[in-house]
N, C-alpha and C positions, 0 to 999 in steps of 0.2 A: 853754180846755180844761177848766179846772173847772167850767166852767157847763156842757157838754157831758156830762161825766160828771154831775153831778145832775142834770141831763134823763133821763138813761140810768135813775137811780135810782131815779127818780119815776115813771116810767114800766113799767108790768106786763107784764114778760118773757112775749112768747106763748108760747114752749117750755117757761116752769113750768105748762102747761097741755099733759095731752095727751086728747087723743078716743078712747074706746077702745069698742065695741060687742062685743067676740066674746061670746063662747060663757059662757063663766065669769067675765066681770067685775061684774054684778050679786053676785056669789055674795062676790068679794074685797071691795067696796063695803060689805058688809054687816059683815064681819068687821074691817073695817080701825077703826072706834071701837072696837072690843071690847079691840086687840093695841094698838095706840099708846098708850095709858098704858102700860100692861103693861112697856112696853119700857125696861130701865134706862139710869138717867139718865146715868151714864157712854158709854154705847155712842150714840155722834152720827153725822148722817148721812154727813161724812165715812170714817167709821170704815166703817159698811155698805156704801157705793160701794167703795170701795177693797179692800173683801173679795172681789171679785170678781177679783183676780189670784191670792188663797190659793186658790179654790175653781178658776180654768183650771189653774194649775201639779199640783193633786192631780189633776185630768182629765187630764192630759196624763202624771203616774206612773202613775196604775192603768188606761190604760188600755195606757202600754208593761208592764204587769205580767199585762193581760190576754189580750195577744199568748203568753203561755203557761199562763194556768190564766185561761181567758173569765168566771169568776165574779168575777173583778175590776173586773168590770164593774155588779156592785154596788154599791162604792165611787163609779165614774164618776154612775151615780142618785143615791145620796148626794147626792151633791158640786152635781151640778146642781138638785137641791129647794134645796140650802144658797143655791145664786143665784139663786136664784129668790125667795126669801126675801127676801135681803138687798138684791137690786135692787129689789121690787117692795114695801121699805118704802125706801128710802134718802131718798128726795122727799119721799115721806110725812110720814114722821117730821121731816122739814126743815121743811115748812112747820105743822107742829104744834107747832112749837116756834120756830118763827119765827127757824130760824140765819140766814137774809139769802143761800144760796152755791147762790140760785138758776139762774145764768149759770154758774157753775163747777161743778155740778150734773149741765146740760144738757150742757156741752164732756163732763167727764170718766164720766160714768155712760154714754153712749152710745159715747166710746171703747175702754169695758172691755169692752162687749156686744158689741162686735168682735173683741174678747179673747178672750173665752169661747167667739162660735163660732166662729172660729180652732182653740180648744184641743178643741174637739167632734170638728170635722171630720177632725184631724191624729190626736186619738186615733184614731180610726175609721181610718184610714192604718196604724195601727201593727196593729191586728187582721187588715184584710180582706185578701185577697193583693195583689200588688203589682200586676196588671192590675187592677185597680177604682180606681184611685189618678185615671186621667184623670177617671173618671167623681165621685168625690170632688171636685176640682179645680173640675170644670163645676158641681157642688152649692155648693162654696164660692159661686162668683164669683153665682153665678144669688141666693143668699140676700143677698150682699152687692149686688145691681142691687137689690132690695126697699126695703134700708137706706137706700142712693142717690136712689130715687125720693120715698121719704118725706121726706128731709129736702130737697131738691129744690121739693117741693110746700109743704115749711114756708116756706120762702124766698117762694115767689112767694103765698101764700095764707092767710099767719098761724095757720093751723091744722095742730099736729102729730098726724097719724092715724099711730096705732101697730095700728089692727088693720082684713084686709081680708077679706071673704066671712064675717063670723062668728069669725077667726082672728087669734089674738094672739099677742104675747110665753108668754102662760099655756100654751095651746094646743101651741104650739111645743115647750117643755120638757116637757110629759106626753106629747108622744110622742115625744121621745128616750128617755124612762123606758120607754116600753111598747116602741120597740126594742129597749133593751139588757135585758131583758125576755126579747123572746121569743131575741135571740143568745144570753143564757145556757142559756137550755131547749134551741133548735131548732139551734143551731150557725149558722154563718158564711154559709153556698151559698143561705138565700133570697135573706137580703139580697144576695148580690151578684147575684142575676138580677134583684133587684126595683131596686135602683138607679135601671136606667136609664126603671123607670116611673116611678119618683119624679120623676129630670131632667126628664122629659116634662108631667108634673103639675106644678111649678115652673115649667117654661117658658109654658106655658095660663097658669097663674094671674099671673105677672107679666106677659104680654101682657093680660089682661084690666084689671088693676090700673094700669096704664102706658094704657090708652086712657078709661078711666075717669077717671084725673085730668086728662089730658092734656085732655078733653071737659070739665072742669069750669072747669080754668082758660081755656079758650078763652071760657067761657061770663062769668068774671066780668070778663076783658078786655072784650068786645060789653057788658057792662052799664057798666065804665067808658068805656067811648066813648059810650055813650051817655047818661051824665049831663054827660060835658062838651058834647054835641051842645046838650042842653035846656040849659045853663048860658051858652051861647054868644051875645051881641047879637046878633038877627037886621038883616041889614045890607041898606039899600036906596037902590035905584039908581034914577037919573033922566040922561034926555040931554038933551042943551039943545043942537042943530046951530048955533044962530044963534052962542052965545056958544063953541062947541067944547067946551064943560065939562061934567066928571061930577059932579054929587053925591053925595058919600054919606055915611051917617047912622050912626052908632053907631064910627065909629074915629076914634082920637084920633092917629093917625101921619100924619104929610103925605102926600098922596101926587102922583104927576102923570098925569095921563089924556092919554091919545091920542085924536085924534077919529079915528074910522076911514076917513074918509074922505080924511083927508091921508094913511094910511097905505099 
């Protein structure tokens, strides 16, 4: 068992690595040497991952507080840049500093972000009338088939893709911000007609997302069959009727042959 765990140790966790292409990760790239010193030496990447349940629980107050004065939804923006922050360094700053809790990292940083949009969605529950609730419900479950897929694909493909069409984790939270945005200015009634475009636009983009990988991994199965195809001894056959006997060349198992004709 110990030799087992130092194999594990020794070996470079694929999900301390993730693939990200959207829209504005060039842009964090660029800023992320400038703010990783910067960062005091007190505040560890445990401490940033774990901020992510201060920052749902204050979503999930101001937005039961903006169910009657909507400008509390302010605070909800707030709160969601503060996670955005503190998740989109918590890694960072880990391997910058070399804390080692890469694997307890991956487990718990990605169960918080279920946390949060949990505490999103539920806020959003608390403001919009009680008929939009199914449709919240179907927004829930359709973000969390995303979460499902991606980590699904890490499993079978050693590669964790956190962003699809251009669109990421970043992307994601700038437009909760520009929602609750225009709900403070424009009131409650677009959003709830616009919902059910969104569920429809969700529904497209995870069928797109789901045939996509799903086309990838089929692709690198056929590439693994087919190096074991070329890795294979090509095996050859000879009859011999007089003696009943098969030859064959390249296997090392016994085997027993039939002449066909006795058969």
């Amino acid at each position: 068992m110990d030799q087992i765990q130092q194999n594990m140790q020794n070996q470079q966790f694929a999900g301390a690595s993730k693939t990200n292409t959207s829209f504005l990760s060039p842009l964090e790239r660029r800023f992320s040497p400038i703010l990783l010193p910067r960062i005091p030496a007190w505040l560890q990447t445990y401490h940033l991952t774990m901020l992510t349940l201060v920052w749902s629980l204050l979503i999930l107050l101001f937005s039961y507080l903006a169910a009657a004065d909507v400008r509390w939804l302010w605070g909800v923006s707030l709160m969601i840049f503060f996670q955005y922050v503190t998740d989109h360094y918590d890694g960072k700053i880990g391997k910058y500093r070399n804390t080692g809790l890469l694997r307890w990292g991956y487990y718990m940083d990605h169960l918080l972000d279920y946390v949060f949009l949990c505490s999103v969605i539920i806020g959003y529950a608390f403001i919009l009338p009680e008929r939009s609730r199914y449709q919240l419900l179907f927004l829930l479950a359709l973000f969390a088939a995303f979460a499902v897929s991606a980590f699904l694909a890490f499993s079978a493909t050693d590669r964790f893709i956190i962003s699809h069409l251009k669109l990421g984790p970043t992307e994601f939270r700038l437009a909760l911000i520009v929602i609750n945005t225009l709900l403070v200015l424009f009131g409650t009634e677009y959003m709830i007609s616009a919902l059910k475009f969104v569920n429809a636009g969700a529904v497209a983009a995870l069928c797109f997302v789901v045939y996509q990988t799903q086309k990838n991994i089929w692709r690198l199965d056929m590439q693994e069959k087919d190096r074991e195809r070329s890795n294979s001894v090509p095996v050859g056959k000879t009859y011999a009727p007089s003696k009943e006997l098969y030859v064959f060349t390249g296997i090392s198992e016994p085997i027993t042959a039939i002449n066909p004709r006795n058969s």
